[in-house]
Structures are given as structure tokens and as C-alpha cells.
ChimeraX commands (.cxc) that place a marker at each C-alpha (Angstrom):
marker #1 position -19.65,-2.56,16.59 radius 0.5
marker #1 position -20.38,-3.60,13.04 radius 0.5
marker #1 position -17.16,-3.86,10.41 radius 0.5
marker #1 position -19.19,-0.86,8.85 radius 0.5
marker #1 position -18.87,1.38,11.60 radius 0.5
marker #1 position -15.34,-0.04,12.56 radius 0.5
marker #1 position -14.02,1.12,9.32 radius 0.5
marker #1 position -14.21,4.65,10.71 radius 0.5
marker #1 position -13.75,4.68,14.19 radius 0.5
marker #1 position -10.10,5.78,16.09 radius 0.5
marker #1 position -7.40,2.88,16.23 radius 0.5
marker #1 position -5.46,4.48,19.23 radius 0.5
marker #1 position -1.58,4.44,17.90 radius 0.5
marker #1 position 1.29,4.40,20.97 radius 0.5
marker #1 position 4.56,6.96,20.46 radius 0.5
marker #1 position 6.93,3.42,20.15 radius 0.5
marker #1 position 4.70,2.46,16.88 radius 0.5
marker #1 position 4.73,6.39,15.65 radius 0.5
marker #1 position 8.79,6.16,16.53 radius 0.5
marker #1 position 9.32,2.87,14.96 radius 0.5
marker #1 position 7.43,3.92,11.39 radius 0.5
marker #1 position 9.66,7.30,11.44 radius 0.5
marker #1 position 12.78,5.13,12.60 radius 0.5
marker #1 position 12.43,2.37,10.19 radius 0.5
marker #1 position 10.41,3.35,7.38 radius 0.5
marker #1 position 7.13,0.67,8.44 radius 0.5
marker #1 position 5.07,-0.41,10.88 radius 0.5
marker #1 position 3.13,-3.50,11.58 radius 0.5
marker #1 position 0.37,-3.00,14.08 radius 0.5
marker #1 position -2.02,-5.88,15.14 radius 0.5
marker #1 position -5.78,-6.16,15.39 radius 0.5
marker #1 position -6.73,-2.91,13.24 radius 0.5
marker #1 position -9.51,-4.46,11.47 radius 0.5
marker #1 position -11.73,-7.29,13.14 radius 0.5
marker #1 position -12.82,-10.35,11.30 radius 0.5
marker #1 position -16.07,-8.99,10.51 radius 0.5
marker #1 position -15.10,-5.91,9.17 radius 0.5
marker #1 position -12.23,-8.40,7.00 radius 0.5
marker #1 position -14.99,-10.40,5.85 radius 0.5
marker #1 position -17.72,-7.69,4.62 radius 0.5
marker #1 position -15.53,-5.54,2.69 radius 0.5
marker #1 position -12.67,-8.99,1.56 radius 0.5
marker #1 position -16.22,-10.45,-0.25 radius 0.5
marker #1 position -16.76,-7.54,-2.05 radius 0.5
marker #1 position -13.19,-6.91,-2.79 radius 0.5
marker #1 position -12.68,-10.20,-4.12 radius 0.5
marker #1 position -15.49,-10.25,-6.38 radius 0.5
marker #1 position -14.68,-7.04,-8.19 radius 0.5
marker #1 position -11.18,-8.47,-8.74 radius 0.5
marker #1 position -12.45,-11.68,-10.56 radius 0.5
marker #1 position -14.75,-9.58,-12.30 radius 0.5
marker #1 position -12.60,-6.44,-13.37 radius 0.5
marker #1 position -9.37,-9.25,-13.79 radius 0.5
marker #1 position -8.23,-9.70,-17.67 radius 0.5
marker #1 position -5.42,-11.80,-17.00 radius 0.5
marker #1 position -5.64,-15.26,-19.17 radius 0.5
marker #1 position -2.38,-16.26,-19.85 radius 0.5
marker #1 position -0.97,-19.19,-17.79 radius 0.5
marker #1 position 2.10,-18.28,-14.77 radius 0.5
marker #1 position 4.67,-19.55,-17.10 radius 0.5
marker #1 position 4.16,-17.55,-20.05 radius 0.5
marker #1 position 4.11,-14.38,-17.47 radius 0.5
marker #1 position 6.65,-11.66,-16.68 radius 0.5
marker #1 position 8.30,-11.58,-13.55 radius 0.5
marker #1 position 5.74,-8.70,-12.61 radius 0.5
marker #1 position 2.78,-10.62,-14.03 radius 0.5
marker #1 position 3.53,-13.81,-11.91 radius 0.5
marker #1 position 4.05,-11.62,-8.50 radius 0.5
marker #1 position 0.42,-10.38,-8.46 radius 0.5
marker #1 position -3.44,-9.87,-10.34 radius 0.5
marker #1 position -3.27,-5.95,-9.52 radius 0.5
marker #1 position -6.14,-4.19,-9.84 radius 0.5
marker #1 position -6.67,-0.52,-9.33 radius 0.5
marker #1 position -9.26,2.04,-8.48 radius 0.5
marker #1 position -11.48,-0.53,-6.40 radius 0.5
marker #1 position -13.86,2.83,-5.08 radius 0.5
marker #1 position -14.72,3.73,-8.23 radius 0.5
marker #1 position -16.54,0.12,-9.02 radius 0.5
marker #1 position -18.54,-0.09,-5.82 radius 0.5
marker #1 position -19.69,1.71,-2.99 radius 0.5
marker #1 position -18.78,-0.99,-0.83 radius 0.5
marker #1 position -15.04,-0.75,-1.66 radius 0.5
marker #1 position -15.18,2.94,-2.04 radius 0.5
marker #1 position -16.74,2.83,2.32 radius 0.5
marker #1 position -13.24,0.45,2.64 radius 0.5
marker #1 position -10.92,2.88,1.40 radius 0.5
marker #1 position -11.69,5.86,2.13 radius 0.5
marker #1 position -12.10,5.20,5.82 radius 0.5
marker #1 position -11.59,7.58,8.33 radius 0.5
marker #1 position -9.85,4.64,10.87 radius 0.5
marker #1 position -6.80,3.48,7.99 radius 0.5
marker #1 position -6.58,7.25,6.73 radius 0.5
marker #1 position -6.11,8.57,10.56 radius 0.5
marker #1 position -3.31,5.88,11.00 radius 0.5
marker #1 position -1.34,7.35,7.96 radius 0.5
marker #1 position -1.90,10.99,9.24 radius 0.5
marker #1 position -0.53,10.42,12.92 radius 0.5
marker #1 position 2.15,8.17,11.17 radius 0.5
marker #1 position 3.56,10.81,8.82 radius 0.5
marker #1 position 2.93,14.06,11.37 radius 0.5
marker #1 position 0.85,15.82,8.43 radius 0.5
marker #1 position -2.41,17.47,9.17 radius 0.5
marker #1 position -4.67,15.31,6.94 radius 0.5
marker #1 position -4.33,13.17,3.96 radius 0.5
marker #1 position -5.35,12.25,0.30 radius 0.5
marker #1 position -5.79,9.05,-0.96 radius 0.5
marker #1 position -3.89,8.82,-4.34 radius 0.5
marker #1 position -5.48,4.89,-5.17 radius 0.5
marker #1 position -6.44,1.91,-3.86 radius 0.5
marker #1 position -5.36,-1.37,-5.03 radius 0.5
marker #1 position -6.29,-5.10,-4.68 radius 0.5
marker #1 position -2.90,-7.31,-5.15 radius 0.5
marker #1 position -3.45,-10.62,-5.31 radius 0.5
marker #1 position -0.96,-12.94,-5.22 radius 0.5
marker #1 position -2.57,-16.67,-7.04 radius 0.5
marker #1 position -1.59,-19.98,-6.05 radius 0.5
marker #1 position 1.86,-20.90,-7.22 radius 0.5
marker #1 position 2.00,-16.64,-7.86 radius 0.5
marker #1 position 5.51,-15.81,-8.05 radius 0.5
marker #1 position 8.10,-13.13,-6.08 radius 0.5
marker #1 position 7.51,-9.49,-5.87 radius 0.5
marker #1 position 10.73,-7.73,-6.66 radius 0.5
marker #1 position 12.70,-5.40,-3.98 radius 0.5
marker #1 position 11.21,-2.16,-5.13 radius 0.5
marker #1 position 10.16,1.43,-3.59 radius 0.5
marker #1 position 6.76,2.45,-4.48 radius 0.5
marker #1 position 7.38,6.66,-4.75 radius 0.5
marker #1 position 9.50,5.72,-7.91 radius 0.5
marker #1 position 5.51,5.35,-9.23 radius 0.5
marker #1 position 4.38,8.75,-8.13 radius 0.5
marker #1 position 4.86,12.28,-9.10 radius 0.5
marker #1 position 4.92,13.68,-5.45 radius 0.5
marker #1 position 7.06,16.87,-4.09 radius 0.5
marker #1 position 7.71,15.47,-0.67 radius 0.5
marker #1 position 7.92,12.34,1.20 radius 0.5
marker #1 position 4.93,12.26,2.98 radius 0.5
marker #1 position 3.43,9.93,1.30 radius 0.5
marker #1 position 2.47,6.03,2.59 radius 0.5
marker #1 position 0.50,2.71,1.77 radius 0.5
marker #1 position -1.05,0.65,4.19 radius 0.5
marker #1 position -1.09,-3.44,3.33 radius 0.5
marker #1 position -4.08,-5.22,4.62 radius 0.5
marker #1 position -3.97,-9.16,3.64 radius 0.5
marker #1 position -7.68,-10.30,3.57 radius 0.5
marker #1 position -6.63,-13.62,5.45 radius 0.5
marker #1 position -4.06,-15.13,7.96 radius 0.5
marker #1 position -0.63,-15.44,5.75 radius 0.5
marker #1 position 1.51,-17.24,6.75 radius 0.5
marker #1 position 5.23,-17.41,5.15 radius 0.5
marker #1 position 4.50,-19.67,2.38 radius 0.5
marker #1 position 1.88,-17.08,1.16 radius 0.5
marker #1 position 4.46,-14.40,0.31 radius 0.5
marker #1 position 3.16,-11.61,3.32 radius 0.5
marker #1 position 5.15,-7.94,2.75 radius 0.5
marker #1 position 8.70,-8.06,3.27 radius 0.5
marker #1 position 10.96,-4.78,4.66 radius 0.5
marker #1 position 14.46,-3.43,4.83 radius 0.5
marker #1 position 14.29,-2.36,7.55 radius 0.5
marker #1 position 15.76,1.44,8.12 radius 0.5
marker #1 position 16.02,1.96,3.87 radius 0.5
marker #1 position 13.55,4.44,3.50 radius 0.5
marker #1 position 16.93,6.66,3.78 radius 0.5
marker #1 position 18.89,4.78,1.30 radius 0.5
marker #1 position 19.01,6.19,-2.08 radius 0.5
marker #1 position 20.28,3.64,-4.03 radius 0.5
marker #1 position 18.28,2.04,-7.23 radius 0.5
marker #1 position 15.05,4.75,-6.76 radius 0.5
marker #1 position 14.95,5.02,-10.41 radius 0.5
marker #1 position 14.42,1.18,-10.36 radius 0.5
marker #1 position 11.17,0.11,-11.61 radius 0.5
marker #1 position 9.57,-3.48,-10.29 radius 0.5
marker #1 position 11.54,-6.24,-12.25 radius 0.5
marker #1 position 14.02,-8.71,-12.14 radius 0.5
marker #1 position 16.94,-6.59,-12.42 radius 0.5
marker #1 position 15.50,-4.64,-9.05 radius 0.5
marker #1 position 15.48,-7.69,-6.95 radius 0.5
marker #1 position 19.17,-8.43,-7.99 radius 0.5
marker #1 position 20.68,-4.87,-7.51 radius 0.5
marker #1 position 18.91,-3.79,-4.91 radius 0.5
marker #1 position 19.09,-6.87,-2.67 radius 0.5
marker #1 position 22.91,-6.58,-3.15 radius 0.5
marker #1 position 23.20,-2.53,-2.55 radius 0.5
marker #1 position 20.81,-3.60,0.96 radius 0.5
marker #1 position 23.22,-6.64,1.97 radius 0.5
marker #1 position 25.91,-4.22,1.17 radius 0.5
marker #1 position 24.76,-1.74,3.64 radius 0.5
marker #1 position 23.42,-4.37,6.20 radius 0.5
marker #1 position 19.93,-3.21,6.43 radius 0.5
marker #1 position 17.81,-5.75,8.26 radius 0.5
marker #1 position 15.69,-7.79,6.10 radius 0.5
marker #1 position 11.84,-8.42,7.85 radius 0.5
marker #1 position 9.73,-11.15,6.88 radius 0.5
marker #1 position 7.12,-12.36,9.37 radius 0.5
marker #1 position 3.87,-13.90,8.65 radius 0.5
marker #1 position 0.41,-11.49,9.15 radius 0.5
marker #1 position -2.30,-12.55,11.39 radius 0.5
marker #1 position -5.92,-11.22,10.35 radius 0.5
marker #1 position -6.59,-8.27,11.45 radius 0.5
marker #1 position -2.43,-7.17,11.10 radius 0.5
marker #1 position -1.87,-4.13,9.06 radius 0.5
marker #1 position 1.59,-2.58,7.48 radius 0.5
marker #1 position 2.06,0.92,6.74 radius 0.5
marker #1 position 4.94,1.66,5.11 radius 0.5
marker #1 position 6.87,4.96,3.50 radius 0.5
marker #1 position 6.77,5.81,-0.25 radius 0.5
marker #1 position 11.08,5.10,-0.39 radius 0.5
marker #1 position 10.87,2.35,1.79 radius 0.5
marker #1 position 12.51,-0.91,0.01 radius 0.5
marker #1 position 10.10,-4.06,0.33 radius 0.5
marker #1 position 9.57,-7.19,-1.33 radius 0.5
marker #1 position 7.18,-10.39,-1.23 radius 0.5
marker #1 position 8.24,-14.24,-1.62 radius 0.5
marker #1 position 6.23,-16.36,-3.85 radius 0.5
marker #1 position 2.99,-17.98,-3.00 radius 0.5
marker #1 position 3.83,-21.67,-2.58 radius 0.5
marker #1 position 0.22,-22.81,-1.14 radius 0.5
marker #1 position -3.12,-23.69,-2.85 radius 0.5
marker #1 position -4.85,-20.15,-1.77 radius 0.5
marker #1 position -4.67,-16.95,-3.42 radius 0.5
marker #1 position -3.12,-14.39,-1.28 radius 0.5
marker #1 position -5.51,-11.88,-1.28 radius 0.5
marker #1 position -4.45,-8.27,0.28 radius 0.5
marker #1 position -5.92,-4.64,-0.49 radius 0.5
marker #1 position -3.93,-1.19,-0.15 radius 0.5
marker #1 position -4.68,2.52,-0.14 radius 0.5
marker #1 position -1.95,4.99,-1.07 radius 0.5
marker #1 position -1.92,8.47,1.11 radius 0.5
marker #1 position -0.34,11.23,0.63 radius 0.5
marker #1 position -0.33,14.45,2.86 radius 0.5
marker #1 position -3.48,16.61,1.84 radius 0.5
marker #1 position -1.07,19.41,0.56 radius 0.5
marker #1 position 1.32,17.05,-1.20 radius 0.5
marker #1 position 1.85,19.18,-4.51 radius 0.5
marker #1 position 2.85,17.68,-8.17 radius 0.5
marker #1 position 6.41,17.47,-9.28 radius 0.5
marker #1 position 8.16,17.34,-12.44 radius 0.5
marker #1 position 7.86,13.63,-13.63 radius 0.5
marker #1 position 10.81,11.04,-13.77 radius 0.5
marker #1 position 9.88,8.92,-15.52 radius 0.5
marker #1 position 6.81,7.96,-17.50 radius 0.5
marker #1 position 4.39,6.34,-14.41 radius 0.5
marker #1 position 4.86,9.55,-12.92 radius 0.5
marker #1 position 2.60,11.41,-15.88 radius 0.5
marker #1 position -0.01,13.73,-14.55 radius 0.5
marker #1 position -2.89,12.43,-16.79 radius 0.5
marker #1 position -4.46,9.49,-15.21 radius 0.5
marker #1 position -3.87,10.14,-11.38 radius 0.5
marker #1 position -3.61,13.60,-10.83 radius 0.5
marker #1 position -5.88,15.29,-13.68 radius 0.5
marker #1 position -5.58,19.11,-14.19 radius 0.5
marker #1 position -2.86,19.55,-11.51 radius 0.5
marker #1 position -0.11,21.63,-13.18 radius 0.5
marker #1 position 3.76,20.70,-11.80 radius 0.5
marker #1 position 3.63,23.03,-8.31 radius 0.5
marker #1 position 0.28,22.51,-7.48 radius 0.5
marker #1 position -1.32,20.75,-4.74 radius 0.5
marker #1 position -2.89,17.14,-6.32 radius 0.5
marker #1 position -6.18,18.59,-5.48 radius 0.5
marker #1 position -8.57,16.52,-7.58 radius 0.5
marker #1 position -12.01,14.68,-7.92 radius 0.5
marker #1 position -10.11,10.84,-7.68 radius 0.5
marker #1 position -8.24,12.53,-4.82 radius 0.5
marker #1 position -10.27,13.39,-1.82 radius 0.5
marker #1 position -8.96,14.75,1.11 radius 0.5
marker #1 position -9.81,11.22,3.73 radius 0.5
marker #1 position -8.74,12.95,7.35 radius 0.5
marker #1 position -8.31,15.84,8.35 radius 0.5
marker #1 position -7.03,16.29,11.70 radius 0.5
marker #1 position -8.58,19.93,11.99 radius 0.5
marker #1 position -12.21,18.95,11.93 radius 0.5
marker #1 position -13.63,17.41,14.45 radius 0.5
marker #1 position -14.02,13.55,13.39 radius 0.5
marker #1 position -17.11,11.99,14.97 radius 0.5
marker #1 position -15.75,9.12,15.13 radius 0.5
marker #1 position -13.05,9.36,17.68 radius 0.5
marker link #1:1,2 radius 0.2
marker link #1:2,3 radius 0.2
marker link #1:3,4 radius 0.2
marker link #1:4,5 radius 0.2
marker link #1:5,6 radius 0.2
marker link #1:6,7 radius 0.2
marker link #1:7,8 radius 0.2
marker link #1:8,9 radius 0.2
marker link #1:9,10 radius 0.2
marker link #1:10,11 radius 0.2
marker link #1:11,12 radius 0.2
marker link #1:12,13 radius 0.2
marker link #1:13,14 radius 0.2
marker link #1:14,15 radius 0.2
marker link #1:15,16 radius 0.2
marker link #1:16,17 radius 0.2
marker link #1:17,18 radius 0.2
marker link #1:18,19 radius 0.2
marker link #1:19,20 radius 0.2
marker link #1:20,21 radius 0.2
marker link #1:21,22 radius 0.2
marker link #1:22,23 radius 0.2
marker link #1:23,24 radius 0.2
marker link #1:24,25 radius 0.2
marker link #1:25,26 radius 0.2
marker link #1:26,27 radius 0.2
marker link #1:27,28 radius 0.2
marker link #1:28,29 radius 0.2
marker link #1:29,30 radius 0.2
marker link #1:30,31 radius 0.2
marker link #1:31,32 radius 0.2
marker link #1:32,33 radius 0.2
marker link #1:33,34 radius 0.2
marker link #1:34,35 radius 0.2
marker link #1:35,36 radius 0.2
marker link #1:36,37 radius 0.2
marker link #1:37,38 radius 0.2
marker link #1:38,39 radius 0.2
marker link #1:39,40 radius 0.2
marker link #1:40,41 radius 0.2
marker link #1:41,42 radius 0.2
marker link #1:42,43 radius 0.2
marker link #1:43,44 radius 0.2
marker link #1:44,45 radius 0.2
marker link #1:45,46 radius 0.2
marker link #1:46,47 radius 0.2
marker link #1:47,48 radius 0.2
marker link #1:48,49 radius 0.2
marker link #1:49,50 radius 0.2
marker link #1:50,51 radius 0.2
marker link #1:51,52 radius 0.2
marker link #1:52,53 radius 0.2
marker link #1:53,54 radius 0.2
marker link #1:54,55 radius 0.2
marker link #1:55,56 radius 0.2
marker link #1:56,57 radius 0.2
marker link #1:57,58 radius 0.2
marker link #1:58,59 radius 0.2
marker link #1:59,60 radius 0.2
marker link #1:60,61 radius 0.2
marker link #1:61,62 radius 0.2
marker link #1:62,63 radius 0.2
marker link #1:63,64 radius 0.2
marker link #1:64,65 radius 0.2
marker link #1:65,66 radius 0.2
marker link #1:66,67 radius 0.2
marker link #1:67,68 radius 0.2
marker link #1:68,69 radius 0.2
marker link #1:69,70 radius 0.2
marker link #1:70,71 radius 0.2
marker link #1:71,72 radius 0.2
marker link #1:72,73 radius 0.2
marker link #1:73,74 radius 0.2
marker link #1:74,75 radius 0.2
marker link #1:75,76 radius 0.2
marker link #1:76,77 radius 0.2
marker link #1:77,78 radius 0.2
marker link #1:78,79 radius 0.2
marker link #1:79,80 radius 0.2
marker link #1:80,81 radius 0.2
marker link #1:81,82 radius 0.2
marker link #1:82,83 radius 0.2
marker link #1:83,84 radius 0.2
marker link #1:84,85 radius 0.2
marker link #1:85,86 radius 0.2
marker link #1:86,87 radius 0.2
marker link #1:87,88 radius 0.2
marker link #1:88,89 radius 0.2
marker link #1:89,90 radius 0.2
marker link #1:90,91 radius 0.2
marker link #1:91,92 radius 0.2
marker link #1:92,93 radius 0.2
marker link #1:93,94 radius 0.2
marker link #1:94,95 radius 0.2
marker link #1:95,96 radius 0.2
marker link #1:96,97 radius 0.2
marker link #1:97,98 radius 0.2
marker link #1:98,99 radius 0.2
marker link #1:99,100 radius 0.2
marker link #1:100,101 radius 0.2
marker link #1:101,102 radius 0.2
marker link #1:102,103 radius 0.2
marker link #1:103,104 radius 0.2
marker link #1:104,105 radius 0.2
marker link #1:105,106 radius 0.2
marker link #1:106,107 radius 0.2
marker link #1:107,108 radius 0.2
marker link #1:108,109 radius 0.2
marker link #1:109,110 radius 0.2
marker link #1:110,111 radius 0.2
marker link #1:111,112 radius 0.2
marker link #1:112,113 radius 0.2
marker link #1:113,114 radius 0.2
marker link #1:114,115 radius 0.2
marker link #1:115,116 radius 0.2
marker link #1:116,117 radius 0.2
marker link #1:117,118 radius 0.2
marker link #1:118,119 radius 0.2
marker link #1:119,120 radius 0.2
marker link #1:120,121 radius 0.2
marker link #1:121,122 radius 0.2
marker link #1:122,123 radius 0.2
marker link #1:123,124 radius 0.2
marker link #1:124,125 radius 0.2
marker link #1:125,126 radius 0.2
marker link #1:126,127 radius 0.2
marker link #1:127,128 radius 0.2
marker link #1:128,129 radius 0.2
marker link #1:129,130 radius 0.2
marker link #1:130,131 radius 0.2
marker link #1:131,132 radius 0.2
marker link #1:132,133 radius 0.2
marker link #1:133,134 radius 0.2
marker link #1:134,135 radius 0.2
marker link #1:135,136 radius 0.2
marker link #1:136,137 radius 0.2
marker link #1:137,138 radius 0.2
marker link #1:138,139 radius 0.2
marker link #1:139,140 radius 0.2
marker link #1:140,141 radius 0.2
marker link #1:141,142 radius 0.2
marker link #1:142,143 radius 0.2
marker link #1:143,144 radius 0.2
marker link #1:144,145 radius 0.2
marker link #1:145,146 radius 0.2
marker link #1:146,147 radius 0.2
marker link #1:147,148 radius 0.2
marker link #1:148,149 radius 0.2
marker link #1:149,150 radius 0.2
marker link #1:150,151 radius 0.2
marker link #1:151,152 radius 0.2
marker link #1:152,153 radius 0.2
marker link #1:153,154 radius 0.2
marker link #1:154,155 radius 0.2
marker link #1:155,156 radius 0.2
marker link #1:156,157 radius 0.2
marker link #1:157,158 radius 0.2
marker link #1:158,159 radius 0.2
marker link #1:159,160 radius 0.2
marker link #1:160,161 radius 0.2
marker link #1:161,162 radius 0.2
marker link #1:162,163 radius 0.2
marker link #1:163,164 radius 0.2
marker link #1:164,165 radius 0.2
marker link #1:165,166 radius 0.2
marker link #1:166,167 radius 0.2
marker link #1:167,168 radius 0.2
marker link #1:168,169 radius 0.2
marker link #1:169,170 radius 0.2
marker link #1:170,171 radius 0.2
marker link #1:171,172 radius 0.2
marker link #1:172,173 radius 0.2
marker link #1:173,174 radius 0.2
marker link #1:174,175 radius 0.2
marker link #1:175,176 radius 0.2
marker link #1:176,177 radius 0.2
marker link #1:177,178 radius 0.2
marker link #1:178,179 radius 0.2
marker link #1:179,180 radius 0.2
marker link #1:180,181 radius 0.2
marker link #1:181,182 radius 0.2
marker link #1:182,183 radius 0.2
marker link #1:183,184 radius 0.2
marker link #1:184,185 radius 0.2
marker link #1:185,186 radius 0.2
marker link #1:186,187 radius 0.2
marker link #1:187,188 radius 0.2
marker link #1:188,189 radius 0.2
marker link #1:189,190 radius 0.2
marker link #1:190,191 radius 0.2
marker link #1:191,192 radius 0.2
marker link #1:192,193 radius 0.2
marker link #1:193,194 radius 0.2
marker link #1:194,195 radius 0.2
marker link #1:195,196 radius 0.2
marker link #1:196,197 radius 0.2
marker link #1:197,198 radius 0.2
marker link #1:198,199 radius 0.2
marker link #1:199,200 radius 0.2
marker link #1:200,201 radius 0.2
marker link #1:201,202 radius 0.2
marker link #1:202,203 radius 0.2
marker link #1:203,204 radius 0.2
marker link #1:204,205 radius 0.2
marker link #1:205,206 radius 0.2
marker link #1:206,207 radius 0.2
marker link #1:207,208 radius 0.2
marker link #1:208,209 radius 0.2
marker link #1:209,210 radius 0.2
marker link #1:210,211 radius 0.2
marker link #1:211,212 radius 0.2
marker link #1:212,213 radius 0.2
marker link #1:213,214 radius 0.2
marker link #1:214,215 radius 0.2
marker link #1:215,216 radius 0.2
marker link #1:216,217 radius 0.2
marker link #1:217,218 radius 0.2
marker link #1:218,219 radius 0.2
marker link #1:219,220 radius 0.2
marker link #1:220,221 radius 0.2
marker link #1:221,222 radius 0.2
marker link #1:222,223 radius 0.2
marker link #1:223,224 radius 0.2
marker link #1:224,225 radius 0.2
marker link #1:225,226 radius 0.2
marker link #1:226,227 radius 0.2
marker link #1:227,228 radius 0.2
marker link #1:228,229 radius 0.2
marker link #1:229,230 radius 0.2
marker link #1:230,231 radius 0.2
marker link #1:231,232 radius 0.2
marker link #1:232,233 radius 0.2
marker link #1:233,234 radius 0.2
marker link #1:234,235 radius 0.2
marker link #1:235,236 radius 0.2
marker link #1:236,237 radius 0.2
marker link #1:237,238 radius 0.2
marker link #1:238,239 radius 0.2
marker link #1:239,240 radius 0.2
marker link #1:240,241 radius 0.2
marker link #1:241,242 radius 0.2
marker link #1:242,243 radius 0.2
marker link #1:243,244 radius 0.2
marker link #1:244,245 radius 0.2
marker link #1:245,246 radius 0.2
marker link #1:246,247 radius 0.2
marker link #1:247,248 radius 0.2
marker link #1:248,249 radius 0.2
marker link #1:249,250 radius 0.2
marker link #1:250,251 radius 0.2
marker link #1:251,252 radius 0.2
marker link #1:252,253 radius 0.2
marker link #1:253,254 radius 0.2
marker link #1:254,255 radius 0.2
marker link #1:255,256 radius 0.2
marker link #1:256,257 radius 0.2
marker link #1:257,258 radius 0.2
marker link #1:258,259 radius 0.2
marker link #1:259,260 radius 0.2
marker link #1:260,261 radius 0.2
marker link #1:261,262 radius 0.2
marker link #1:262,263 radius 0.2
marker link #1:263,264 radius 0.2
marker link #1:264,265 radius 0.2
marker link #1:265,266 radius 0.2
marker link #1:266,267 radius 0.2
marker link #1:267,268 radius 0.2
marker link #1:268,269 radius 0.2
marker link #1:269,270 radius 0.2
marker link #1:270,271 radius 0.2
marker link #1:271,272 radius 0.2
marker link #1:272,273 radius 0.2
marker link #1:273,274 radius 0.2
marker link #1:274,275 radius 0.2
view
């Protein structure tokens, strides 16, 4: 099977790996994606990020949330390569079993790449970004390479999808503090384990997570798609990431984020060829 035709083919999940996503707010599940399939769609990833990257100034004249990551957003609307990558049916069927929705919307991709000598990510929960009604809503991680520790792979607290402290807490310095003590506080486990190619994450939209530095001479190169169950309607925003404009265009507050940037990947009610 070519990495093309991997990209939408069924990844069998087991009810442990559904139980321990609901359970714990993530899951890591090995050898999702085979090298092949890493390598066709990594090359192309990687060379719209040092094309579409405007970053110039040096690590130490960065922010905190400069030196964690070159972020880069909206890969599938660049190249048709990218855009086969995210919105395939195998990642998006994952995230649909996962959540126990009938079928899912991506909201965006991203390329995160951590550089050599890159600093921390911050403790942080990614719905504090998005304007969503519910909870059903996910990203899967997929590093482009073996990382080990000193790379900085995805960190979780384990179990603090439920925990409602510091979810008005953007990425920053004052994040990692707080948050790190309200988790010791509570004793949530703290997972950090390196990623082997082909390893995936999927983790919840409230779920706390983090990333060490990158202390080796190779970027840490990873690539993530945001889901969101296919009836996931618009809130109210929060704060001012959360505005309609950019990422869910035309949707009024109450409305399902039915737009042209956010297709409807799976469906579990149609019949997917590629089961």
C-alpha cells in the first residue's frame, strides 16, 4: 500500500485505547502512519513551512511563544499534497470513534516546528483558542521523525481534561507557572515519553499539555489537524482568538461552523470505501 492510499484507509482502534482517550483526555497509539506515508507528505510539509515561514529574528530576542515553535497554519490551502494529508479519511476516522460523534470537521491544520535549541511550550489547553459549543472537539500530533526526549515530544496531564482551572489562560509564561502548580496541586500525572515514527497523539480540546525544549541539532518537525464534531455549532467568543472572522466565516453564534475552510472529513453514515 502506497503512503497515498494509507492516508485513507481504516486504522482499527481497540475499546482500551477508545476508554483510555475518554478516561484521560489523550491517547498515544503506535504505527498509524508508515514511514512512507511520513516521508511523502513530511517533504512536502516541510518545504511549505520554510517557504510560508517569516520568522527572522534570532531565539534570544523571541517571546516565550516565539522560541517554543515556527507555527504555521492552513497547510491545505498551499498544496494539494498537504491538503490529501489532512483531510484524510484514516486520522479523521480516529477522532470520530475517539469522541463517539457521527463525523467530523476539520477546523485547521498546523505545522509546529520546534528549531534546534527551540525553547518550552507552555502548559496550555487548546479550546481556550476556539469558539466551539461543546467539547467534542480534538487534535491529533503527528511528529514527522523519531523524537526522542531531548526533542521536546507532547507532554500530558494526564486525567485534566476535567480540571477547570486556568482555561482562560492563553500560551505564555505565566500558564506554565500557574497551571503546573494548580496540576501538582491536584496530583494529576504528568506524561512525557518519547514518539517513535509512525506514533500518533490525539488529545481533547481542555486537555492540559506541554512540550520541553529542543536541546538537539534537528528541528522537531510535527504536523496537526484540529476536529471538531460535524455539528459542533459557534459560541459566543471569550476572548479575542475565539472571533468568528478568520475560522468560521458567516457562521452566526448558534449555528453549526458549516463553512468552505471547514469540510465535513468522516462521516460515519456513508459508507467509506476505504474501510
Amino acid at each position: 500500500m502506497s503512503g497515498v492510499e494509507e492516508i485513507q484507509t481504516h486504522y482499527p482502534l481497540g475499546e482500551g485505547q477508545i476508554a483510555d482517550f475518554r478516561t484521560n483526555g489523550f491517547v498515544r497509539l503506535s504505527s498509524v502512519l508508515s514511514d512512507e506515508t511520513l516521508h511523502h507528505f513530511g517533504t512536502e510539509i516541510t518545504k511549505n513551512v520554510s517557504q510560508l515561514n517569516k520568522q527572522t529574528l534570532p531565539l534570544s530576542k523571541r517571546t516565550t511563544y516565539k522560541k517554543a515553535f515556527i507555527q504555521i497554519i492552513n497547510l491545505w490551502k498551499k498544496s494539494e499534497v498537504v491538503k490529501e494529508f489532512a483531510f484524510g479519511k484514516r486520522l479523521a476516522r480516529i477522532a470520530t470513534e475517539l469522541m463517539d460523534v457521527s463525523g467530523v470537521r476539520i477546523y485547521h491544520d498546523q505545522a509546529l516546528y520546534k528549531e534546534p535549541g527551540g525553547g518550552f511550550t507552555p502548559w496550555h489547553a487548546d479550546q481556550f483558542y476556539w469558539p466551539f459549543a461543546s467539547e467534542k472537539c480534538c487534535s491529533v500530533w503527528i511528529p514527522l521523525q523519531d523524537t526522542p526526549l531531548e526533542m521536546g515530544p507532547l507532554a500530558f496531564s494526564k486525567g485534566s481534561h476535567r480540571f477547570n482551572f486556568g482555561r482562560n489562560m492563553n500560551i505564555s509564561d505565566e500558564s506554565e507557572e500557574k497551571i503546573q502548580a494548580a496540576l501538582d496541586g491536584e496530583n494529576f500525572p504528568y506524561v512525557e515519553e518519547g514518539f517513535e515514527l509512525g506514533e500518533v497523539s490525539f488529545h481533547c480540546g481542555w486537555t492540559y499539555h506541554r512540550a520541553a525544549g529542543n536541546s538537539t541539532d534537528r528541528p522537531r518537525r510535527a504536523m496537526t489537524m484540529i476536529y471538531m464534531d460535524k455539528d459542533m455549532r459557534l459560541k459566543e467568543a471569550d476572548n479575542e482568538h475565539q472571533k468568528p472572522e478568520i475560522w468560521c466565516p458567516g457562521v452566526a453564534v448558534g449555528e453549526i461552523i458549516e463553512t468552505d475552510v471547514t469540510p465535513v472529513l468522516y462521516d460515519s453514515r456513508i459508507c467509506d470505501s476505504g474501510r
